[in-house]
KOLZAMI-934843 format. One record per atom (N, C-alpha, C, O): residue in three letters; atom name; x, y, z. Coordinates in pm, 1 decimal, padded with zeros to 6 digits. Layout:
BEGIN
<"ALA"; "CA"; <X; Y; Z>>
...
This chain:
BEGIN
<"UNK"; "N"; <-06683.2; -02435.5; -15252.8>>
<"UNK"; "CA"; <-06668.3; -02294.0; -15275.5>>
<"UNK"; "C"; <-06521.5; -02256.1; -15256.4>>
<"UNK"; "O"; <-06460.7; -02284.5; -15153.2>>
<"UNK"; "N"; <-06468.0; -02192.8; -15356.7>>
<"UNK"; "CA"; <-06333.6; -02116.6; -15304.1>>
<"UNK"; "C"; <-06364.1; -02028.8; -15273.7>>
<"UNK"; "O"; <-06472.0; -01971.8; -15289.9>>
<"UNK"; "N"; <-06248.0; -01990.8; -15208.0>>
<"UNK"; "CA"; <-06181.8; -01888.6; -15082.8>>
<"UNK"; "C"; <-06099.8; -01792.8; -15151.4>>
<"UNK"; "O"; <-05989.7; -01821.2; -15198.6>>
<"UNK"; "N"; <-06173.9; -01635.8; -15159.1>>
<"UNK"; "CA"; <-06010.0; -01599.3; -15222.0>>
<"UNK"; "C"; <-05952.0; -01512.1; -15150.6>>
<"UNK"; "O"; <-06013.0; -01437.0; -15074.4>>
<"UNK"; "N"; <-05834.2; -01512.0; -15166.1>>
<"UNK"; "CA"; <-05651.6; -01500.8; -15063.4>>
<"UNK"; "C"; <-05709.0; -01351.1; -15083.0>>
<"UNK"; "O"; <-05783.7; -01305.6; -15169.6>>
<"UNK"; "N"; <-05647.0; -01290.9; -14970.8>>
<"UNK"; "CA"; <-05622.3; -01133.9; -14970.1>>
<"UNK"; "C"; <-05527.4; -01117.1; -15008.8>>
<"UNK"; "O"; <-05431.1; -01193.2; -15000.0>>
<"UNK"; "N"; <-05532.7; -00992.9; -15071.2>>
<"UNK"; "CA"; <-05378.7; -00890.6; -15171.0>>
<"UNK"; "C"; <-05265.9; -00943.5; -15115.3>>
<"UNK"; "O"; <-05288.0; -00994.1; -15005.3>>
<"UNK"; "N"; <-05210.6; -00946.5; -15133.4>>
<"UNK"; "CA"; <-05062.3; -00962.9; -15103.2>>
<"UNK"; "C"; <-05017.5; -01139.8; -15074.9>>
<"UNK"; "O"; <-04915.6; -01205.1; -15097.4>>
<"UNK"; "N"; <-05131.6; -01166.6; -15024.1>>
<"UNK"; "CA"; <-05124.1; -01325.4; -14999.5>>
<"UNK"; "C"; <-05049.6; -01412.1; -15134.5>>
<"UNK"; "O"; <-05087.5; -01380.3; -15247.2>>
<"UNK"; "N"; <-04937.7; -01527.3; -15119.1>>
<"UNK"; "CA"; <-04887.2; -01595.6; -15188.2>>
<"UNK"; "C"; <-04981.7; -01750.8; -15229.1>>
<"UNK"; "O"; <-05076.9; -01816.2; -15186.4>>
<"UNK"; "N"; <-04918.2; -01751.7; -15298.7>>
<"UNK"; "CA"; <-04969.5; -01941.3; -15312.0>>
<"UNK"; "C"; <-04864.5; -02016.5; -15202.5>>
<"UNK"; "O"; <-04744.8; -01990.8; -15189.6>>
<"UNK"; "N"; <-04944.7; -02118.5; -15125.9>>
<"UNK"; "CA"; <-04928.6; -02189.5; -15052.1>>
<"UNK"; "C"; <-04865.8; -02312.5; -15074.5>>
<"UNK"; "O"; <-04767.9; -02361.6; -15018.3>>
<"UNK"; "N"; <-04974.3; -02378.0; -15213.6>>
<"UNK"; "CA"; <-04981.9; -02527.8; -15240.0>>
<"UNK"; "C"; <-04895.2; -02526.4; -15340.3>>
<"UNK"; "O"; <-04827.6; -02430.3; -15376.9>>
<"UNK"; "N"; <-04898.4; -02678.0; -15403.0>>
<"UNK"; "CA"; <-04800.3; -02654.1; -15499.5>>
<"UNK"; "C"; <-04859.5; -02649.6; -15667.4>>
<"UNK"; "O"; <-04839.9; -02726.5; -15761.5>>
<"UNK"; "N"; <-04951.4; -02504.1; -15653.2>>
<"UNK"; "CA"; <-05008.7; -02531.3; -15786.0>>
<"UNK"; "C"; <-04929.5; -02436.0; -15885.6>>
<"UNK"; "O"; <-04811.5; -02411.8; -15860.2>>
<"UNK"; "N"; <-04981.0; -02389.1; -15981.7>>
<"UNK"; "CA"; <-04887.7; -02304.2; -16107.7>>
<"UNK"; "C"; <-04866.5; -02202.7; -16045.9>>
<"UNK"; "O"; <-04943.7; -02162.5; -15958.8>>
<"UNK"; "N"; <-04747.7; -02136.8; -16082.4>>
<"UNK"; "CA"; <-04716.4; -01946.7; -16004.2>>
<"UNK"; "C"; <-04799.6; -01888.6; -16099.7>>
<"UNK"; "O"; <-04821.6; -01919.8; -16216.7>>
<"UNK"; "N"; <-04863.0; -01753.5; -15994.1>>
<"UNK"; "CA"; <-04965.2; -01719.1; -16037.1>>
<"UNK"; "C"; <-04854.2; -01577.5; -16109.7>>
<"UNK"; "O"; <-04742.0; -01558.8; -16062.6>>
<"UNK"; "N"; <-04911.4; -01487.4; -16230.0>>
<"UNK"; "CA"; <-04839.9; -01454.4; -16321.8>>
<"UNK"; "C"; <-04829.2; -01302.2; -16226.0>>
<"UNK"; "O"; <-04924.1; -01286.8; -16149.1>>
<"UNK"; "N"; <-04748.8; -01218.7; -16225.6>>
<"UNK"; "CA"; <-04728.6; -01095.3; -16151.4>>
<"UNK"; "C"; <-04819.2; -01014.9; -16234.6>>
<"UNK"; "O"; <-04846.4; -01059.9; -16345.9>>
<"UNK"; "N"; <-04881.4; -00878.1; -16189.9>>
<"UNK"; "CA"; <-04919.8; -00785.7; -16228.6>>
<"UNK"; "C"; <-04841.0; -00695.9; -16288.5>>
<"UNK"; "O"; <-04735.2; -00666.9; -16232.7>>
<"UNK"; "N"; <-04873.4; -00638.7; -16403.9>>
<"UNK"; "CA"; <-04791.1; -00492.2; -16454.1>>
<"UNK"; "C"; <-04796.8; -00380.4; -16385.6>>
<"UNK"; "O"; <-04905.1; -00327.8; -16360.0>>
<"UNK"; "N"; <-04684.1; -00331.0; -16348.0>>
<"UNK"; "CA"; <-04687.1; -00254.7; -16284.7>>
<"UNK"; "C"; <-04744.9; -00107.6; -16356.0>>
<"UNK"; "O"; <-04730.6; -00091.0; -16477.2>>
<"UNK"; "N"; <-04800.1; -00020.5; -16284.6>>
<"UNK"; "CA"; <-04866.9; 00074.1; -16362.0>>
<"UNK"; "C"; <-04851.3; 00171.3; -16306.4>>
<"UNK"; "O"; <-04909.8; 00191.7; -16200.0>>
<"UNK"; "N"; <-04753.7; 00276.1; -16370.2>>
<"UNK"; "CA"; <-04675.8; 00406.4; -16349.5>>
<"UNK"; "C"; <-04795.3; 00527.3; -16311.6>>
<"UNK"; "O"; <-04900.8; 00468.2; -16334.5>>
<"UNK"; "N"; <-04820.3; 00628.8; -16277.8>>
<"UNK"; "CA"; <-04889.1; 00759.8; -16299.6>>
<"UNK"; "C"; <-04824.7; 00826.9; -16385.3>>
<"UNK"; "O"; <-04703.0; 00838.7; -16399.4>>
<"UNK"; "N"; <-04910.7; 00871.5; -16443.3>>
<"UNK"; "CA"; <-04897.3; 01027.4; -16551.3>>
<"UNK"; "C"; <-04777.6; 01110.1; -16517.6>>
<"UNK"; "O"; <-04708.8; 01168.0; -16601.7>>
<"UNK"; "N"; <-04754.8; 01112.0; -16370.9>>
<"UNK"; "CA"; <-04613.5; 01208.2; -16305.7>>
<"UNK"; "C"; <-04530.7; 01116.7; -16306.9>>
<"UNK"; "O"; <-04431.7; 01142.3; -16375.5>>
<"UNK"; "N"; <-04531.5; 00997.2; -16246.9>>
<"UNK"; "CA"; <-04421.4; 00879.0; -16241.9>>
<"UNK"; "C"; <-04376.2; 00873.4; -16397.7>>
<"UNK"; "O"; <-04265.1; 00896.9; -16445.2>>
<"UNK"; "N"; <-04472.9; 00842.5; -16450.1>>
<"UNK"; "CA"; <-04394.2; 00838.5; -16621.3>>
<"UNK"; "C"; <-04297.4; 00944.8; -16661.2>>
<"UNK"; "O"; <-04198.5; 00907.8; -16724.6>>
<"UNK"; "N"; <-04314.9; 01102.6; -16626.3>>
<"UNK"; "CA"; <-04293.5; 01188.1; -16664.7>>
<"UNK"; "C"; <-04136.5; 01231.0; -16585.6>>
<"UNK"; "O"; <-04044.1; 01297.8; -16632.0>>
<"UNK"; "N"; <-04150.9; 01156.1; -16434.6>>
<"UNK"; "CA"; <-04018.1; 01144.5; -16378.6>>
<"UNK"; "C"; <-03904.7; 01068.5; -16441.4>>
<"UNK"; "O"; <-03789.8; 01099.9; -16472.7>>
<"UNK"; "N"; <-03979.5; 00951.4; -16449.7>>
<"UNK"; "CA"; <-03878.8; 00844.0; -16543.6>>
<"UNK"; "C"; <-03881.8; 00936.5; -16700.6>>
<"UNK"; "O"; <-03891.0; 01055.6; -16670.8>>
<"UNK"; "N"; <-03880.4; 00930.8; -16748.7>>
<"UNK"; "CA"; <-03853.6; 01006.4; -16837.4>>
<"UNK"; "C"; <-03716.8; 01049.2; -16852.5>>
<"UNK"; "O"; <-03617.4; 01006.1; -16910.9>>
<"UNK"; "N"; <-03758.8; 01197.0; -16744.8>>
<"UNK"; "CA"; <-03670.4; 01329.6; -16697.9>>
<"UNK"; "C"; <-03530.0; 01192.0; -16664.7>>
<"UNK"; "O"; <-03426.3; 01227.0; -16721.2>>
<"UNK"; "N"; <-03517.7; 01085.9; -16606.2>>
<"UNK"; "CA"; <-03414.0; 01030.1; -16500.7>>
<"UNK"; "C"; <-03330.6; 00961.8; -16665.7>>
<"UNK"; "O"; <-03224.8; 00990.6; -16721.8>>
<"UNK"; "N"; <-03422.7; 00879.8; -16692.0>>
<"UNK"; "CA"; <-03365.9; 00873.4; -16854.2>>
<"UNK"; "C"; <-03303.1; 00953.7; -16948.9>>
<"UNK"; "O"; <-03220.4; 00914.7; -17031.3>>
<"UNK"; "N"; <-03352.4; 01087.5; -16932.2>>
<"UNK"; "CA"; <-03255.8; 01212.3; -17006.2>>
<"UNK"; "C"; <-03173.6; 01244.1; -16922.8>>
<"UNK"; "O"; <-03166.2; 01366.1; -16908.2>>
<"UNK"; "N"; <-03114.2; 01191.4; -16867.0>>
<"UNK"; "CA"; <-03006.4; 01226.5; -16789.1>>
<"UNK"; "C"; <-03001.2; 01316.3; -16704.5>>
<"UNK"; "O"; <-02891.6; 01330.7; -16650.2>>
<"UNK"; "N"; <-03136.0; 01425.9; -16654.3>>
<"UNK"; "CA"; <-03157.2; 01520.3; -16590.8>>
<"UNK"; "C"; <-03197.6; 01562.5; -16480.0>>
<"UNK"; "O"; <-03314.5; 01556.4; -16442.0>>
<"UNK"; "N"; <-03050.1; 01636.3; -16382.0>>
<"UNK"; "CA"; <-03069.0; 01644.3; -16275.5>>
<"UNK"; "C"; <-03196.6; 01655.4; -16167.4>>
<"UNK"; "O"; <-03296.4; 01718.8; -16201.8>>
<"UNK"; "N"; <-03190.2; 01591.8; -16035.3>>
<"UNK"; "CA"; <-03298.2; 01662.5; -15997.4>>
<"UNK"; "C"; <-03320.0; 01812.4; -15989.9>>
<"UNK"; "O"; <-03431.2; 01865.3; -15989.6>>
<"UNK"; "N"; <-03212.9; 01871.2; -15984.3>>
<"UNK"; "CA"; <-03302.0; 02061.3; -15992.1>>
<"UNK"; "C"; <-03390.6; 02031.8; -16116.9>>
<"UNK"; "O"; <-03513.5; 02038.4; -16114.7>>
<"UNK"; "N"; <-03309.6; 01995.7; -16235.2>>
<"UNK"; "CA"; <-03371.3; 02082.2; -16345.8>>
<"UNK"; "C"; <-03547.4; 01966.8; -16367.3>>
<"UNK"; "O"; <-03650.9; 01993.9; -16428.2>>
<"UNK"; "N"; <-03521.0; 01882.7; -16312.5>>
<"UNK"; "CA"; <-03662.2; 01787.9; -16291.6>>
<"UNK"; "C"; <-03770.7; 01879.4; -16232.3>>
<"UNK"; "O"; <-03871.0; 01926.7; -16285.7>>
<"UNK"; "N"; <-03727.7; 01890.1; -16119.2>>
<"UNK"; "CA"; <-03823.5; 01971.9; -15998.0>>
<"UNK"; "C"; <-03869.2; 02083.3; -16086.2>>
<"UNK"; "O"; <-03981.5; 02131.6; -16072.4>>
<"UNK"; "N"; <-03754.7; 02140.4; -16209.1>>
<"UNK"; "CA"; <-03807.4; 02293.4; -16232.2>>
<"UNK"; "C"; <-03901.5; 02304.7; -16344.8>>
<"UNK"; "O"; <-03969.3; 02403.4; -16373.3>>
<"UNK"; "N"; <-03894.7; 02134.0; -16435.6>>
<"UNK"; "CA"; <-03916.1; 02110.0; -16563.1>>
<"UNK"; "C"; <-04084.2; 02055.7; -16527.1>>
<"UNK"; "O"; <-04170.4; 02090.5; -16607.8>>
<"UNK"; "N"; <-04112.1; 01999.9; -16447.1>>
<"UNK"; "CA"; <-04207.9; 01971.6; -16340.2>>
<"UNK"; "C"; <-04308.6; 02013.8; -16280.9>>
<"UNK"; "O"; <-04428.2; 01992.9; -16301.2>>
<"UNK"; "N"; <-04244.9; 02087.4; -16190.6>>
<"UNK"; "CA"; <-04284.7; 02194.5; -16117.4>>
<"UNK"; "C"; <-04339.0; 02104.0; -15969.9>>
<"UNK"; "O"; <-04455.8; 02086.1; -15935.4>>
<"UNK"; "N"; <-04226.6; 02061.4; -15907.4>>
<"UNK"; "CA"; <-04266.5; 02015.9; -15812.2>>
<"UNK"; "C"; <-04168.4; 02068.1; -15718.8>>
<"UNK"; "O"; <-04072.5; 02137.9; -15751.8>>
<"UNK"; "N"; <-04208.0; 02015.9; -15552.6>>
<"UNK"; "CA"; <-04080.4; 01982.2; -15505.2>>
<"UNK"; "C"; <-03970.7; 01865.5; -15431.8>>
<"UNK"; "O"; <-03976.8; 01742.9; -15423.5>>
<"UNK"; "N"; <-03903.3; 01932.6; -15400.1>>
<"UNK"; "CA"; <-03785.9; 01835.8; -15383.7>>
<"UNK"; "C"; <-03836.5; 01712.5; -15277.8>>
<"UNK"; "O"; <-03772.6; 01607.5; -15270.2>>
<"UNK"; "N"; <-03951.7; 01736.3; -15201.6>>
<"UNK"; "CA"; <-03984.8; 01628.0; -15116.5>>
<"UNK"; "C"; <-04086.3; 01532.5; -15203.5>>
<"UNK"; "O"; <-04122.1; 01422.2; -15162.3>>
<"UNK"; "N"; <-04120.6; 01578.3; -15306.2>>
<"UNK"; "CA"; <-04244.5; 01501.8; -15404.6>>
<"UNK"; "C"; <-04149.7; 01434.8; -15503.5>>
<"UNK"; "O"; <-04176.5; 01315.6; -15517.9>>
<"UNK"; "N"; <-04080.1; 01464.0; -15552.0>>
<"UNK"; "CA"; <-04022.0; 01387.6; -15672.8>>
<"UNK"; "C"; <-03935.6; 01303.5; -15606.1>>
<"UNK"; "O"; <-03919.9; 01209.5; -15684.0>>
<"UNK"; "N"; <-03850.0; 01276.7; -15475.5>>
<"UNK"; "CA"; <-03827.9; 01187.7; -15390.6>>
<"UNK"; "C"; <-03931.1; 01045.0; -15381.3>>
<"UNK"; "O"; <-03906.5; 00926.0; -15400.9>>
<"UNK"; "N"; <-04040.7; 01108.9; -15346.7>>
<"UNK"; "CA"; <-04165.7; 01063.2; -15304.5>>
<"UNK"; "C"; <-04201.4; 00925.7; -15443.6>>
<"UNK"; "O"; <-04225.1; 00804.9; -15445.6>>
<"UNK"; "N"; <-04184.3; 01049.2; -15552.4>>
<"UNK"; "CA"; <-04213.7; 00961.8; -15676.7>>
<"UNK"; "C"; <-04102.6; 00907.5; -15742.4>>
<"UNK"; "O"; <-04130.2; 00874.7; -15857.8>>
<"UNK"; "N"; <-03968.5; 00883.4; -15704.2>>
<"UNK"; "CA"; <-03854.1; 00794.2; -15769.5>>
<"UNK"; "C"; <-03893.4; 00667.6; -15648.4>>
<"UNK"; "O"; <-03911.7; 00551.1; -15683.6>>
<"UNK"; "N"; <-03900.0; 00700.2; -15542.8>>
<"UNK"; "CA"; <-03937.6; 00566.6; -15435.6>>
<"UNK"; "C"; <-04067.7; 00506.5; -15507.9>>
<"UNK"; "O"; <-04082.0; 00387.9; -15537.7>>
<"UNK"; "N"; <-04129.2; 00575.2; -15523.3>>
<"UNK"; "CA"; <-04260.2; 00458.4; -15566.9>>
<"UNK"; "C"; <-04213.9; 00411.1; -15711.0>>
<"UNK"; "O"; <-04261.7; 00300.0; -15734.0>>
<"UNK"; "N"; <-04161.6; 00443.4; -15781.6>>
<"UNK"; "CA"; <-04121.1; 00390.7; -15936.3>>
<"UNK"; "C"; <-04004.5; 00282.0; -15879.6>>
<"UNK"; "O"; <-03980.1; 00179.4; -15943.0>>
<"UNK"; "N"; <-03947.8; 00309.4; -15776.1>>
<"UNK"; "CA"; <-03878.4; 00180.7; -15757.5>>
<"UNK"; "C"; <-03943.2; 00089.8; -15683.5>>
<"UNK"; "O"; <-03865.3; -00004.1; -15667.0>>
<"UNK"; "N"; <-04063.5; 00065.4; -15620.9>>
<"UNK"; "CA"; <-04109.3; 00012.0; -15569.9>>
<"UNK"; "C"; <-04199.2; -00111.3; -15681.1>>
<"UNK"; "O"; <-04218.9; -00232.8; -15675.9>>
<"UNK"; "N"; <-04236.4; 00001.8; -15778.5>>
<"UNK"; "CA"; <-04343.0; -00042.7; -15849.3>>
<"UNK"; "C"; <-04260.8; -00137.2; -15955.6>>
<"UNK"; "O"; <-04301.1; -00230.0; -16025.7>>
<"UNK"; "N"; <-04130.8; -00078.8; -15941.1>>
<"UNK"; "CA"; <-04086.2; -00163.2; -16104.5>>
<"UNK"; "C"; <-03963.7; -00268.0; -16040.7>>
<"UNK"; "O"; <-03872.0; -00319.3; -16104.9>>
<"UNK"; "N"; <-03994.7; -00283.4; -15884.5>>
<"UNK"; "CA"; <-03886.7; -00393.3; -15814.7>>
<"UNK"; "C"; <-03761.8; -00367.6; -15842.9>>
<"UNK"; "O"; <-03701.2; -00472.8; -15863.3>>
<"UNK"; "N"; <-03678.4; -00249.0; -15856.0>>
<"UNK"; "CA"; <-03580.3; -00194.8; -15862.0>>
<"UNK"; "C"; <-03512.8; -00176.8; -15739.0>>
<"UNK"; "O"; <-03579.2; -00113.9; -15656.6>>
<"UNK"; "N"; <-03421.0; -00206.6; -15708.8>>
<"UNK"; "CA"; <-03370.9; -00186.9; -15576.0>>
<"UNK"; "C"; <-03321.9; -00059.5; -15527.9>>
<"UNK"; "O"; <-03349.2; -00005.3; -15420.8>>
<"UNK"; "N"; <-03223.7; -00006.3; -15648.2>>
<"UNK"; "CA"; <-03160.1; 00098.3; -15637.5>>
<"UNK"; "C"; <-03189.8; 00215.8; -15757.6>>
<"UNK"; "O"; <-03218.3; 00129.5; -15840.7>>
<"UNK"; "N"; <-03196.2; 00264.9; -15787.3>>
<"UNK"; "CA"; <-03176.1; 00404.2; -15901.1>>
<"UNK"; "C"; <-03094.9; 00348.2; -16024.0>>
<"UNK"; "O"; <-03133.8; 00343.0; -16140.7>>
<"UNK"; "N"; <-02957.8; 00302.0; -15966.3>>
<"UNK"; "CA"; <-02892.7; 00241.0; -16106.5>>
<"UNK"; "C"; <-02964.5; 00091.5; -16217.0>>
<"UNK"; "O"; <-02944.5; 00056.5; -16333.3>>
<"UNK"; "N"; <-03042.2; 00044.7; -16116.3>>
<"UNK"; "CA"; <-03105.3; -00093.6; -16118.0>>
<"UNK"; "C"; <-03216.6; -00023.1; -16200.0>>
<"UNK"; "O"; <-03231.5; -00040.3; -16321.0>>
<"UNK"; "N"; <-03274.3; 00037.7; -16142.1>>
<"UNK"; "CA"; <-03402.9; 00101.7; -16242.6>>
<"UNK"; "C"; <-03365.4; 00171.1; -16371.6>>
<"UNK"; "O"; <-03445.2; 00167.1; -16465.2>>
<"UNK"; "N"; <-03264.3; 00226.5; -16382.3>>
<"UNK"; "CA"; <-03235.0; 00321.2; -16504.8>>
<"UNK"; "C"; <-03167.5; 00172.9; -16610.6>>
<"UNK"; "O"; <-03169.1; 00177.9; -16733.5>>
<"UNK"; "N"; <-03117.1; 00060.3; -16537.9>>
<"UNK"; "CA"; <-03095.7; -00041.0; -16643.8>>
<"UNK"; "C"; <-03240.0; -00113.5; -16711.2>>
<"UNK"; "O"; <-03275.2; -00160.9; -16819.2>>
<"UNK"; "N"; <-03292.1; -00091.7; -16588.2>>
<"UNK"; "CA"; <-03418.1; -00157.8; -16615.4>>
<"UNK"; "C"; <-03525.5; -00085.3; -16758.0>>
<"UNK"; "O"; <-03573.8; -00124.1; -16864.4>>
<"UNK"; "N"; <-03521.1; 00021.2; -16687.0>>
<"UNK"; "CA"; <-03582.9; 00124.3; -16805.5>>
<"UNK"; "C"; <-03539.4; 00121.7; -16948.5>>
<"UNK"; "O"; <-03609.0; 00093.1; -17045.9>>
<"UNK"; "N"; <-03440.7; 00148.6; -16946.3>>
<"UNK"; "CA"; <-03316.4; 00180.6; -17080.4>>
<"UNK"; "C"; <-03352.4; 00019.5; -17139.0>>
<"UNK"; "O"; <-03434.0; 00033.1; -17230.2>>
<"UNK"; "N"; <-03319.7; -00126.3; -17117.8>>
<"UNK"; "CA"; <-03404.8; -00191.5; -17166.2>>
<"UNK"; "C"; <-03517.3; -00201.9; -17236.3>>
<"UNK"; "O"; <-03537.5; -00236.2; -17352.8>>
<"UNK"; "N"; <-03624.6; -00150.1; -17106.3>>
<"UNK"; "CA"; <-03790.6; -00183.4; -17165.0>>
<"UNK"; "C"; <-03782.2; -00106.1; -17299.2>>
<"UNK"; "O"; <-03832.5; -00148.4; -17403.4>>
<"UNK"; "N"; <-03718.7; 00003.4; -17288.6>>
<"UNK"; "CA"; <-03728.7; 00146.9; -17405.4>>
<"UNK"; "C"; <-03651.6; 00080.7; -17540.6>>
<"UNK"; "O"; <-03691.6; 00109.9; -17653.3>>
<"UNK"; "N"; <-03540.3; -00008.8; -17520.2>>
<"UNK"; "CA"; <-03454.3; -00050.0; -17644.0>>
<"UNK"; "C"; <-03578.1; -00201.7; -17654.6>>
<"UNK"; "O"; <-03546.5; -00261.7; -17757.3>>
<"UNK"; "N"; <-03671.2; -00258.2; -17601.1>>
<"UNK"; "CA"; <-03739.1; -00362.7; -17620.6>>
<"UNK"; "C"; <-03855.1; -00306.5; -17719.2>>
<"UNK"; "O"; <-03882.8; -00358.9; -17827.1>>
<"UNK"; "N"; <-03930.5; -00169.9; -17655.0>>
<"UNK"; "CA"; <-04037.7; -00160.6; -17693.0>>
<"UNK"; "C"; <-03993.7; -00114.8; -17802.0>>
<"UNK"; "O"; <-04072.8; -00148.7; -17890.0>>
<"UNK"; "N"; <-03858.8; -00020.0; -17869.5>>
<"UNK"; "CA"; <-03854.6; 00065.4; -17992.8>>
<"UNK"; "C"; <-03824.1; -00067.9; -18115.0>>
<"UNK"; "O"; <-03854.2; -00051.5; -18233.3>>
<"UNK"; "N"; <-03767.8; -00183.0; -18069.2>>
<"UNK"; "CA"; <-03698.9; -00226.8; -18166.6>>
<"UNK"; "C"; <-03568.6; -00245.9; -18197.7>>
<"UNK"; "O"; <-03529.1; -00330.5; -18277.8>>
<"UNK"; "N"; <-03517.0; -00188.9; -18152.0>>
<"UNK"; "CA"; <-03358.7; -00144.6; -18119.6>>
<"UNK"; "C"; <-03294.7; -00302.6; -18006.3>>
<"UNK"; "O"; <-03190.4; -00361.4; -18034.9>>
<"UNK"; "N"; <-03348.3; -00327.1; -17932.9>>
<"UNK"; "CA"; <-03300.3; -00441.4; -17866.4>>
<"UNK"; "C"; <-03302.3; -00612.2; -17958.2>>
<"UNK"; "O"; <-03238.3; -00713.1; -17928.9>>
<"UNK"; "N"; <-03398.9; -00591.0; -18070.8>>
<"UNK"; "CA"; <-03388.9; -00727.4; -18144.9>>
<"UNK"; "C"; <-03313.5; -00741.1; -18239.3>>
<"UNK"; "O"; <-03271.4; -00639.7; -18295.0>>
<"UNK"; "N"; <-03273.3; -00875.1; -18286.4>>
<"UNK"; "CA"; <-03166.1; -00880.1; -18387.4>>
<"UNK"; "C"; <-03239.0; -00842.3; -18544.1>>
<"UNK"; "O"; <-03358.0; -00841.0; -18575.5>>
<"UNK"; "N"; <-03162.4; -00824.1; -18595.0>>
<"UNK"; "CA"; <-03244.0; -00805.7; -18765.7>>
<"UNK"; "C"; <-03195.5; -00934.6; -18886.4>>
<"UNK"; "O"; <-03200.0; -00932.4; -19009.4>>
<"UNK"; "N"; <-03144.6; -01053.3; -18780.1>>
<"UNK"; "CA"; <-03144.6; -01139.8; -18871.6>>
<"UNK"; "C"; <-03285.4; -01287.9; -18819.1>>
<"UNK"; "O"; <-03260.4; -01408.0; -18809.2>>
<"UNK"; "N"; <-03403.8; -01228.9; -18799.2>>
<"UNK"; "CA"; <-03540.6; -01291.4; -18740.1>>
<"UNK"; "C"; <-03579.0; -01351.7; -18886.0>>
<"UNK"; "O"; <-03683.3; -01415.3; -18901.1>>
């Protein structure tokens, strides 16, 4: 019978790395990243929003958490990527 590892638990032995999970934004997290992508301050976030200044804190920490970003600049490279990957814009046009 196997045994299975609790959350967070790693592989031990030396079998295949097991593949990471996608990370999966909320409806507001998306909508933050967004706003951080348009270049737009936190006031006009909070106002565009309608939150406050201790919640949208709340939700740039968990978007960096979730997308292994260390810092704000790290995530906005990160983003600006996925966005030039998913549109098309990041591949060559001689495929």
């Amino acid at each position: 019978m196997r045994m299975r590892k609790k959350r967070g638990q790693g592989s031990t032995g030396g079998g295949p790395p097991r593949l990471a999970r996608q990370p999966v934004l909320s409806s507001t997290e998306i909508a933050v990243l967004a706003c951080l992508l348009q270049g737009k301050s936190h006031a006009a976030i909070i106002d565009d929003l309608k939150m406050e200044e201790g919640s949208l804190e709340s939700h740039i920490r968990s978007i960096l958490s979730k997308l292994d970003a260390p810092d704000r600049r790290a995530l906005m490279e990160l983003a600006t990527g996925l966005t030039r990957t998913r549109s098309g814009k990041g591949q060559s046009e001689n495929h």
